[in-house]
N, C-alpha and C positions, 0 to 999 in steps of 0.2 A: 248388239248381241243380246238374246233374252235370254235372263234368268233364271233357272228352272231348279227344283228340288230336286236331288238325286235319289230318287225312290226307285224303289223294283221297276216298277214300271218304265220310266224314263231310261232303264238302262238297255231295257229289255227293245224298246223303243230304236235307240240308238243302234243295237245290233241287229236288230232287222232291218232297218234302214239300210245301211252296210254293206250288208248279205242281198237285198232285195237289187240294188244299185249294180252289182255285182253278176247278178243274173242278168238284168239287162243289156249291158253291155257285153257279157259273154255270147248273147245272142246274135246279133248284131256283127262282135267279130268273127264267129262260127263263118259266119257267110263270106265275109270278106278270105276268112283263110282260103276256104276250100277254094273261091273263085282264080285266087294264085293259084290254087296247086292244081287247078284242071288246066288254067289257059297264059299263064305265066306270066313275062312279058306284057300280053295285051291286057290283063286284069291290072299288072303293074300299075302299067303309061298311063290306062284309063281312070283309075283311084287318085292318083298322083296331080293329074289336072282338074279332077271331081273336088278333092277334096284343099290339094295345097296352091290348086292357081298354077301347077307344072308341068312344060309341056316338054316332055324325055326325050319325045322325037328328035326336038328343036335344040336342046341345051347339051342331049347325052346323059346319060344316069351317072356314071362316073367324071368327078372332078377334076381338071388336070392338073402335072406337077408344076405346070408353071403357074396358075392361078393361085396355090399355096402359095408359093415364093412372092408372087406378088402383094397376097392378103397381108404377108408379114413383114411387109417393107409398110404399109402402110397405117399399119397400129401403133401405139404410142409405146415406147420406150418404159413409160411406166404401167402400160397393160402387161407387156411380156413380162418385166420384171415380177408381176406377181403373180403371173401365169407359173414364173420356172418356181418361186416359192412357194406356190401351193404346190406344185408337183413334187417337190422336195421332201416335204412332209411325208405327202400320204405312199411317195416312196419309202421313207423312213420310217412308218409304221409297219408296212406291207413286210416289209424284210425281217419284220419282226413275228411275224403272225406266217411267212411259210414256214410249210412242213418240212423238217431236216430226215436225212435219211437215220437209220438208226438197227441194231442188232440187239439181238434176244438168244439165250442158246434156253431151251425149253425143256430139253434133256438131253443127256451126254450123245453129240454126234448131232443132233435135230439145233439149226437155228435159222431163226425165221431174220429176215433182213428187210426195210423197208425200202423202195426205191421209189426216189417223187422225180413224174416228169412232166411236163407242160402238157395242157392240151394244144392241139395241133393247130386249129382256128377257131377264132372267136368272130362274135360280131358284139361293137361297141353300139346300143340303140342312144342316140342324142336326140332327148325334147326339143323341138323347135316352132314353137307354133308362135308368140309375138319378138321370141326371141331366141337364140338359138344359148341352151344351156352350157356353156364353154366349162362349166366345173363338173357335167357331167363327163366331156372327156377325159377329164384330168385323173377322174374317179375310179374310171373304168381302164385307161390305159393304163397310165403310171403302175398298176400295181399287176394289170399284164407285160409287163414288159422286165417286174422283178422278176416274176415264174420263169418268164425267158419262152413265153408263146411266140411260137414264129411265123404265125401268119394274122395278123390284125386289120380289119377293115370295119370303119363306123359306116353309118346312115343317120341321117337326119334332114327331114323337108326341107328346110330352109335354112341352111348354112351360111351365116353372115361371114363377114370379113375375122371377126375376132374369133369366130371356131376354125376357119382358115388357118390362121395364123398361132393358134395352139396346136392343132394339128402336125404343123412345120414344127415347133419348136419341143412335139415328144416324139417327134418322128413317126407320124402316120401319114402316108401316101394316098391311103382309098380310101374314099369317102365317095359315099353314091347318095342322089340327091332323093333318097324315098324315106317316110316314116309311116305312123301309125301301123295298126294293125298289116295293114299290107306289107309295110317292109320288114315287120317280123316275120308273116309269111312266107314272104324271098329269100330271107335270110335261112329260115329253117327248113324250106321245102328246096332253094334254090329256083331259078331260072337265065333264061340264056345269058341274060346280064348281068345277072347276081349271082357269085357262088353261093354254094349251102356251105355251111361254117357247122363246128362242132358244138357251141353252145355259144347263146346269147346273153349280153349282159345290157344292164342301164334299167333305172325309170322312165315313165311313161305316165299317158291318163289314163281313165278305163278301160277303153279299148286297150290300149297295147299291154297293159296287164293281163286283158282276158287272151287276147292272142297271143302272149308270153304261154300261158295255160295249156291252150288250148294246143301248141303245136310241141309242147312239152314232152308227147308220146312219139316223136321220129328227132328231136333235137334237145340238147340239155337246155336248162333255165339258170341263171343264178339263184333268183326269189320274186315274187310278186312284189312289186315297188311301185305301188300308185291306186288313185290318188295320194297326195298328199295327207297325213294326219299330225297333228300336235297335240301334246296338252299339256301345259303350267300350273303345277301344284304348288300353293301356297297358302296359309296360312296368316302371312304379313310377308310386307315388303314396301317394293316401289313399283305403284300402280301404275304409268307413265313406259316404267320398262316392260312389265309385265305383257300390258298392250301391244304394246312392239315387238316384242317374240310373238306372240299372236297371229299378229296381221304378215311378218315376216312370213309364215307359212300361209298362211289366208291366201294370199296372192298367186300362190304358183296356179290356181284353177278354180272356176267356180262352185267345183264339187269337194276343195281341202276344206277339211273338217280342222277346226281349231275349238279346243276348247280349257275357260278355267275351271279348273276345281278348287273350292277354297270351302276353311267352315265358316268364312266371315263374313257373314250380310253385308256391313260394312264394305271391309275391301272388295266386292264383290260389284258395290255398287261404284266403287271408284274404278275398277277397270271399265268398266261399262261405258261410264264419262268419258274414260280416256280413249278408247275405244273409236267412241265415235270422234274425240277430235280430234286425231291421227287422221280417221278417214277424211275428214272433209277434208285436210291438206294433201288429198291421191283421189282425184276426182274421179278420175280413169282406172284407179285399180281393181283387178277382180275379185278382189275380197271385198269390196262391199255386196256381191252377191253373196259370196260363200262364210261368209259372216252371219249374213241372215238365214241362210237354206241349211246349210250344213254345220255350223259352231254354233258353242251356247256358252254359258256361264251357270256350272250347277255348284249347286251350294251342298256340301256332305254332313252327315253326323256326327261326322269325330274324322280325323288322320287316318284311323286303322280303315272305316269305311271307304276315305278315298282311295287309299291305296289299295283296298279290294278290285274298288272296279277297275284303276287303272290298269291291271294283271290281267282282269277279264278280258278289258277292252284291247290292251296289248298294243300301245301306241309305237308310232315310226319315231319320234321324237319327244321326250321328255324332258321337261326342266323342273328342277328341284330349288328354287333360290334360298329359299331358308331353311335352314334345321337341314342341312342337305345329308348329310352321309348319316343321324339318325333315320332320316326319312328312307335313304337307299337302303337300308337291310331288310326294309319290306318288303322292296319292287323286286317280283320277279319274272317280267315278262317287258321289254320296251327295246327298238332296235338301235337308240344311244339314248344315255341321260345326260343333261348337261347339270354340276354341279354348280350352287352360288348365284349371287346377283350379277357376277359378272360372265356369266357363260352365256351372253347372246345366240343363239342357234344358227342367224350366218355364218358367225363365224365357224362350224362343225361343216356349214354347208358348202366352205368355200377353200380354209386354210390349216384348218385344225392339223388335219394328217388325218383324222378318222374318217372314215368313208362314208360320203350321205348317201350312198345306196345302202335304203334300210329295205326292212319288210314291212308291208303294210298289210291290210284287211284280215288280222290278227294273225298273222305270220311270225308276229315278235314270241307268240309264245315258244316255240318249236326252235327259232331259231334269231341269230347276232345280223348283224350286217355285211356286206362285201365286205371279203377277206384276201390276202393273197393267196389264199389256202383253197378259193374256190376257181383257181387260174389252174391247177393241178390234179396228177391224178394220183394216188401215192398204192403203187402195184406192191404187192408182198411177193417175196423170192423164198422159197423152202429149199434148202440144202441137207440134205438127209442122207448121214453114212450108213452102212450096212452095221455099224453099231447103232445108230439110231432109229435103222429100222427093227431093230430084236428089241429094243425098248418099248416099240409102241404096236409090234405083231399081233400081241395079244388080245391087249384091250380093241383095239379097231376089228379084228375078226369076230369075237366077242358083239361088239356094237351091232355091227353089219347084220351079225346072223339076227340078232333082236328087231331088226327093221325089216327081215326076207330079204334081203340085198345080195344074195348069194355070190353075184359077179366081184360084188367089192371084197364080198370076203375071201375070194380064191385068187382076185389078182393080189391078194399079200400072200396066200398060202403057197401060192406056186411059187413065190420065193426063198421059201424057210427052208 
């Protein structure tokens, strides 16, 4: 990873970078969306074998329930075992973060009432390109399934045995063999084979972020989730661990951006070391590209500096290992922080209970991560007696007439 002083420039750098990566890929899926949405199916099958090696004709877009059953006869006792204990968790956080109903009386006779109910269908999008990401299902359902959504169906390219077999064990049925871009398109425009679902959830690479985007205006989104971003703010520590939260995000794509900040030339130059000899023992992994293309190692002026930019920058993942919760009353923008030397970022990614569907390409400003809260809809109910309507006759006629709204103001007057 190189070095580099965190100056105006460099940051300035980095966010264009970002934003520039982001244009291009939006371009790119632009085309793929629209071609689902003119010719369905045939754009489907066709993208499908173009890009995943899949031929839909031959295999069927939809998986059947006996090949769950069989995936999960087939994995190991102690896959599933950590399968149902990560789902555990981010169940047990989920239930904590829905929205409860709730009552207000506003004025005598007026009370407004909260009512939260599920959205009706979802689509769970699962990464699957050398591997098929089984904690993104876990991520994405488990906490539809707290909201109490009644129609759930994933996608993902290449569905191995171990997403099979998660699948079975949170009780998902449909699972269609399409991703990227394209099968956010299916999902959101629908075609013969794929229903249209109400809103789509899961990360992705640039593409299926920009077509998360892009199809945003006829389908909901949860958040923009990808690529991959990190960054380890430290001061001291343990340069060996450091490294390793690093590279642990490094890897999901040649385009996650990882990077340190630190004020310490020193430790700066020790993660570097460690850096690369992590990499040599992962000959194969793809963070020794996006190590070098996308992540650096900047060196800041002080604390206060770093944690300027990190606000700016508005990372998917943050770690704080030393001075941690002085350091957190700074941050205010990151889609999780992990406190301490001992908050690895697998572990957030895999078991925590907090949900690795963050926001990326500075989406952490605006907004937290997957919530159970975004499984729902939460409708307001007004109950208004004929005392509560003499309470508020006035003022609302009053209003009306200051906007020319004449209509609004005669449907109260004709009731006085």
């Amino acid at each position: 990873m190189r070095i580099l002083k965190l100056t105006p420039q460099t940051e300035t750098f980095l966010l264009a970078r970002r934003a520039q990566q982001d244009a291009e890929a939006h371009k790119i899926a632009a085309e793929i969306v629209e071609n689902v949405r003119k010719r369905g199916d045939a754009a489907l099958f066709a993208y499908a074998k173009e890009y995943d090696g899949t031929d839909l004709a031959r295999t069927g877009v939809w998986i059947e329930e006996k090949e769950i059953r069989a995936a999960r006869k087939t994995t190991s006792l102690k896959f599933r075992k950590a399968i149902e204990r990560a789902a555990e968790n981010v169940r047990r956080v989920a239930e904590k973060q829905l929205p409860r109903p709730w009552t207000v009386k506003t004025a005598p006779g007026v009370n407004i009432h909260q009512m939260v109910r599920p959205i009706e269908a979802i689509g769970c999008y699962i990464p699957g390109g050398r591997f098929s990401l089984v904690s993104t299902l876990v991520m994405t359902v488990a906490p539809a399934k707290v909201a109490g959504v009644p129609n759930i169906v994933a996608v993902c390219p290449k569905p191995n045995p171990e997403l099979l077999a998660a699948a079975g064990i949170l009780g998902i049925e449909r699972i269609a063999r399409v991703g990227g871009a394209q099968g956010i398109a299916a999902l959101a425009c629908g075609t013969k084979s794929v229903p249209r679902v109400d809103k789509i959830f899961g990360p992705g690479n640039k593409y299926v972020t920009a077509a998360k985007q892009i199809v945003s205006n006829e389908c909901a989104i949860d958040l923009p989730a990808g690529p991959t971003e990190a960054i380890v703010f430290a001061e001291q520590g343990n340069a060996r661990w450091i490294a390793a939260d690093l590279l642990s995000q490094a890897e999901h794509a040649k385009d996650a951006a990882s990077f340190f900040v630190t004020t310490s030339r020193n430790l700066a130059y020790e993660v570097q070391q460690e850096v690369q000899k992590q990499l040599d023992k992962m000959p194969n992994s793809l963070a020794h590209c996006s190590t070098q293309v996308s992540g650096a190692i900047l060196l800041a002026e002080s604390a206060d500096h770093a944690c300027e930019f990190i606000n700016r920058f508005a990372p998917e993942h943050l770690s704080l290992p030393a001075n941690a919760k002085k350091l957190l009353a700074k941050i205010r923008a990151s889609g999780t922080v992990f406190l301490g030397p001992w908050g690895a970022q697998p572990l957030g990614d895999y078991a925590t209970g907090s949900n690795h569907v963050l926001p990326t390409g500075g989406w952490a400003r605006t907004r937290g991560g997957l919530s159970a809260s975004d499984f729902v809809k939460c409708i307001s109910v007004q109950t208004i007696t004929s005392k509560g309507f003499l309470q508020l006759a006035e003022a609302v006629e009053t209003l009306a007439q200051s906007e020319g709204l004449m209509a609004h103001r005669n449907a109260v007057r004709v009731r006085r």
